[in-house]
C-alpha positions in Angstrom: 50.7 210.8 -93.9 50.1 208.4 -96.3 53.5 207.3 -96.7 54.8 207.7 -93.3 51.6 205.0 -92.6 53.9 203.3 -95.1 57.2 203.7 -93.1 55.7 202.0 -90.4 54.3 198.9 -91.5 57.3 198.6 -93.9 59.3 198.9 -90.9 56.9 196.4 -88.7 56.9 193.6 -91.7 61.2 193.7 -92.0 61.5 193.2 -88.1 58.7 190.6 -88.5 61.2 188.9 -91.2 64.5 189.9 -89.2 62.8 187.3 -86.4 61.6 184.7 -88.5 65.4 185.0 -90.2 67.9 185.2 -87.5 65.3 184.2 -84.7 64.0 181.3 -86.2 66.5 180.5 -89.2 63.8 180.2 -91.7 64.9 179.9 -95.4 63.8 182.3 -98.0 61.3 179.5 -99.4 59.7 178.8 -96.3 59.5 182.7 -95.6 57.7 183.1 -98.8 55.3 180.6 -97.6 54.5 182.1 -93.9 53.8 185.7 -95.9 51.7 184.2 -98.7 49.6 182.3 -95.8 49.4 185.7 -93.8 48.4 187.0 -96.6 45.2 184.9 -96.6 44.2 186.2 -93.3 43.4 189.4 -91.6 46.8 190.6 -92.6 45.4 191.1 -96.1 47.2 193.9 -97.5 49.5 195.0 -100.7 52.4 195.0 -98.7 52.1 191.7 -97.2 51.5 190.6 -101.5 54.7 192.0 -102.0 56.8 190.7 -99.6 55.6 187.0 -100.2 56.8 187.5 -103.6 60.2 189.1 -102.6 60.6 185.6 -101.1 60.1 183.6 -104.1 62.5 186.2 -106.7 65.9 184.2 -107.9 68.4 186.6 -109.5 68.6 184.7 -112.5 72.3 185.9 -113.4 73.4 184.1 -110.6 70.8 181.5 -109.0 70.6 183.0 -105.3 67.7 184.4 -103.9 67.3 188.0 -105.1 66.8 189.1 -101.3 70.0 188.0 -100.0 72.0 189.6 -102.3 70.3 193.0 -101.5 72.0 195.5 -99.2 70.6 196.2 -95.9 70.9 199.7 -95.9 67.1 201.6 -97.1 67.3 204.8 -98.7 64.0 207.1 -98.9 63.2 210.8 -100.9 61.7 212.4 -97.3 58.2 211.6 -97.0 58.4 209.8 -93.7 60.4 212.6 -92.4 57.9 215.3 -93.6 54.8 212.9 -91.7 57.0 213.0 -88.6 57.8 216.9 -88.6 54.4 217.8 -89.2 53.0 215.5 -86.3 55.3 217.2 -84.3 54.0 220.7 -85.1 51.0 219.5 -84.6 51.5 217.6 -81.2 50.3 214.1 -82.6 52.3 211.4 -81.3 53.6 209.1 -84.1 56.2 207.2 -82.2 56.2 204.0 -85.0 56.5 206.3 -87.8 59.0 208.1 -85.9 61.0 205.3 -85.3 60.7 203.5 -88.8 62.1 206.7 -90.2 65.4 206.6 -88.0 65.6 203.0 -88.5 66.5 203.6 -92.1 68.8 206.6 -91.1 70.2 203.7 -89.1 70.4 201.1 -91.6 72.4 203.7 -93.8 75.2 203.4 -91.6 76.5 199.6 -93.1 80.3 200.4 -92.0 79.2 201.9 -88.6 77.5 198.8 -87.7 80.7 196.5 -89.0 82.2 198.0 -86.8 79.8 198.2 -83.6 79.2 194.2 -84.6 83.1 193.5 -83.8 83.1 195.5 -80.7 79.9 195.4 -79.5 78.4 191.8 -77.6 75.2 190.8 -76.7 72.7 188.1 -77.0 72.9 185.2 -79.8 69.8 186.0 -82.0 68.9 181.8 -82.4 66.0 181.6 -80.7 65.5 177.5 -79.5 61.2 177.2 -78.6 58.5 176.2 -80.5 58.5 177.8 -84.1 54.8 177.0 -84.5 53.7 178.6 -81.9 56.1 181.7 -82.3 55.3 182.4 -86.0 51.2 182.6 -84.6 52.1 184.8 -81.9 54.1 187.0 -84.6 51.2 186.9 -87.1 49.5 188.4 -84.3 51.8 191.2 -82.9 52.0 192.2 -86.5 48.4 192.7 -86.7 48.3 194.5 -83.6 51.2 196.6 -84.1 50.0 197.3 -87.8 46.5 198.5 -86.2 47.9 200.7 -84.0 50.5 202.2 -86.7 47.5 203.2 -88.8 45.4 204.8 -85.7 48.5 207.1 -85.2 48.4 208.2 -89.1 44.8 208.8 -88.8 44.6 210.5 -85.9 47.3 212.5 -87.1 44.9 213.3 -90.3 42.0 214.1 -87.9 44.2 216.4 -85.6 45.6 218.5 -89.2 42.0 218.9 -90.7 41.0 220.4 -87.5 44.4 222.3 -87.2 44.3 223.7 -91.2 40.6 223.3 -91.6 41.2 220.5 -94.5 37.5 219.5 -93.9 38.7 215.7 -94.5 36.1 212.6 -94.1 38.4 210.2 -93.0 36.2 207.7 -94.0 36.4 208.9 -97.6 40.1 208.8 -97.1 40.2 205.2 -95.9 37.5 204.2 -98.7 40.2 205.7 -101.1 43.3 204.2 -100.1 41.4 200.9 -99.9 40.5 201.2 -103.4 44.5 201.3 -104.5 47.3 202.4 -103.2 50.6 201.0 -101.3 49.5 201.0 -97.8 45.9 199.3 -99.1 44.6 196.6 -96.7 41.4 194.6 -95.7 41.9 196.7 -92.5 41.0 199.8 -94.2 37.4 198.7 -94.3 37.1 198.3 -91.1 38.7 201.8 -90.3 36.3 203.2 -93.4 33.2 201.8 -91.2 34.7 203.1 -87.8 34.9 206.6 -88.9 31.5 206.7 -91.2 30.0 205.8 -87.8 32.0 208.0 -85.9 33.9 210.8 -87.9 35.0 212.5 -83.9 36.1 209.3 -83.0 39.6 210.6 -81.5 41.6 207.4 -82.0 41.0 203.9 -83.6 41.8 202.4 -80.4 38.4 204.1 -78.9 36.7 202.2 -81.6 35.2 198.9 -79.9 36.4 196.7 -82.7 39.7 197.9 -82.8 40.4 198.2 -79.4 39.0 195.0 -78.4 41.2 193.6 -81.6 44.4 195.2 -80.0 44.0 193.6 -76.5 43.2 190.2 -77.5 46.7 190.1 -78.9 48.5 192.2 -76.8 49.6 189.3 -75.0 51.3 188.0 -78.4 53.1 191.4 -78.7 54.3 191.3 -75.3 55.9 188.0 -75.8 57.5 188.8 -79.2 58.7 192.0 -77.9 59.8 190.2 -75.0 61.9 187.4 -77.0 62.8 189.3 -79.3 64.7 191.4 -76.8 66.4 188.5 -74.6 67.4 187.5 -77.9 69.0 190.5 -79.2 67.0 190.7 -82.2 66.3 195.0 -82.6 62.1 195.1 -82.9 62.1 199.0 -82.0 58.6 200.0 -84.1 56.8 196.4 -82.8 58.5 198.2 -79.1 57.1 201.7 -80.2 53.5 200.2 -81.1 53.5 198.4 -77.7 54.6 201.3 -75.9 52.5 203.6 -77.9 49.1 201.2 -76.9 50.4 201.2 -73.6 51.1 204.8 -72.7 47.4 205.8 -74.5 45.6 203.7 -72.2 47.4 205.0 -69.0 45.3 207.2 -66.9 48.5 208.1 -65.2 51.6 208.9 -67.1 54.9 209.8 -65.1 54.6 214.0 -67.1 54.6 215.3 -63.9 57.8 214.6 -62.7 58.7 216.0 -66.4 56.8 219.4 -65.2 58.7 219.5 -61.6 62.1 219.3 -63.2 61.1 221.7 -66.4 59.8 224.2 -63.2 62.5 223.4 -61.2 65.7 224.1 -64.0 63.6 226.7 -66.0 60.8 228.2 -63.9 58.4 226.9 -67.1 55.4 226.5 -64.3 53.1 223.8 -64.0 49.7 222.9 -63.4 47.7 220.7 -60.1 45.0 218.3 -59.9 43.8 219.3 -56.6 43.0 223.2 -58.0 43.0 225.5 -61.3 45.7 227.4 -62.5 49.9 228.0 -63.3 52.0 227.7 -60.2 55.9 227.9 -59.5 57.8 226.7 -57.0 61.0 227.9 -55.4 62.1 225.0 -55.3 65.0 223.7 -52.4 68.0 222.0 -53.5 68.7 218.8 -51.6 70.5 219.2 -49.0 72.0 215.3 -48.5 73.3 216.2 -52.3 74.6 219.4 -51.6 76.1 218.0 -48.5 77.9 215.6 -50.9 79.3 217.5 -53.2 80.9 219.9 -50.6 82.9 217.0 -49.1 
């Protein structure tokens, strides 16, 4: 879990960069600048260290910045892949780890995207407003979207301790991987505290300070989410975290159309709100359709 945490925010900073790169057409020297000064602030964390530092590395054989001589294409040994199959045996939605793992089976696919690039138009990526005020409201959906990438890994610990009676203190755990380790971050304090208060709490987002945290910059993560796509700039984990915060706070989700049609192909049943029990319904075909097709 530790490492598909890991998956995530990796995932979450490189679509942060992919903006301030082809959204903004920030140079590797100012980029290194904008991660070191995030950095400073409630971003704190190893990987933010790193990246600021991936900014400022020259390949000295040749005098370009290291980074752009890189191949975009990630490789990974599995562990992201094992966090997502086990959340799914264990009915924990991960959707930002989910998707940060089949972005790099994506990103593997260099001569498949040539390709698609040459066929395939959309949307120029330049982005033309303020940068100022962009890169702040990006600081922010990053912080937003890292929070809620870290409540799905925890809740995710929470729901296998319970499942395979680990008996874990997921304070201890966050106290731990604050200590040292790649996915270490000021944040983890803060979800050390929330859970020494509250080891049932059943998500970080329950957790006043984190929820309150989320929604003050939900706004942010709308707009970059909502640039980003106008622009054609892909943002699908900063998408997942936004859909993930959104669908967890919806007293209603559309599921029960899901249900009718699951009842309705496959007799799987379903359940009410207005009484208790499983029902199935013979359902009736539509008749206008039916009427259609026999024309």
């Amino acid at each position: 879990v530790h490492n598909g945490i890991e998956y995530g925010l990796m995932q979450l900073i490189a679509e942060s960069y992919d903006l301030l790169k082809r959204g903004l057409g920030l140079t590797d020297p100012e980029l290194h600048q904008i991660y070191h000064a995030w950095n400073a602030t409630e971003l704190n964390s190893y990987l933010l260290e790193i990246t600021a530092a991936i900014f400022a590395q020259r390949d000295q054989e040749h005098n370009h910045w290291l980074i752009d001589e890189i191949l975009d294409a990630a490789k990974q040994k599995g562990t992201g892949k094992w966090t997502v199959q086990d959340a799914l045996d264990l009915g924990t939605p991960v959707p930002t780890i989910a998707t940060a793992v089949a972005m790099r089976n994506l990103s593997a696919l260099k001569e498949e995207r040539m390709l698609a690039g040459e066929l395939l138009t959309g949307p120029t990526p330049q982005f033309h407003g303020d940068r100022t005020t962009f890169i702040e409201l990006l600081r922010n959906a990053l912080y937003a979207a890292m929070i809620t990438t870290y409540a799905q890994g925890m809740s995710q610990l929470q729901q296998a301790s319970a499942t395979y009676g680990y008996g874990l203190h997921l304070a201890d755990v966050a106290r731990i991987w604050r200590g040292g380790c790649i996915i270490r971050a000021a944040l983890l304090e803060d979800i050390r505290t929330a859970y020494a208060n509250d080891p049932d709490i059943p998500s970080l987002l329950i957790d006043p300070r984190f929820g309150y945290r989320v929604v003050e910059r939900q706004s942010d993560l709308r707009e970059v989410v909502r640039t980003a796509a106008a622009h054609g700039i892909p943002v699908p984990a900063l998408m997942s975290a936004l859909a993930y915060f959104d669908s967890y706070r919806s007293g209603w989700l559309p599921a029960n159309l899901i249900q009718a049609q699951r009842d309705y192909f496959g007799a799987h049943t379903y359940e009410r709100i207005d009484e208790k029990g499983v029902f199935h319904t013979q359902w009736q075909a539509d008749e206008q359709q039916t009427q259609s097709q026999q024309s």
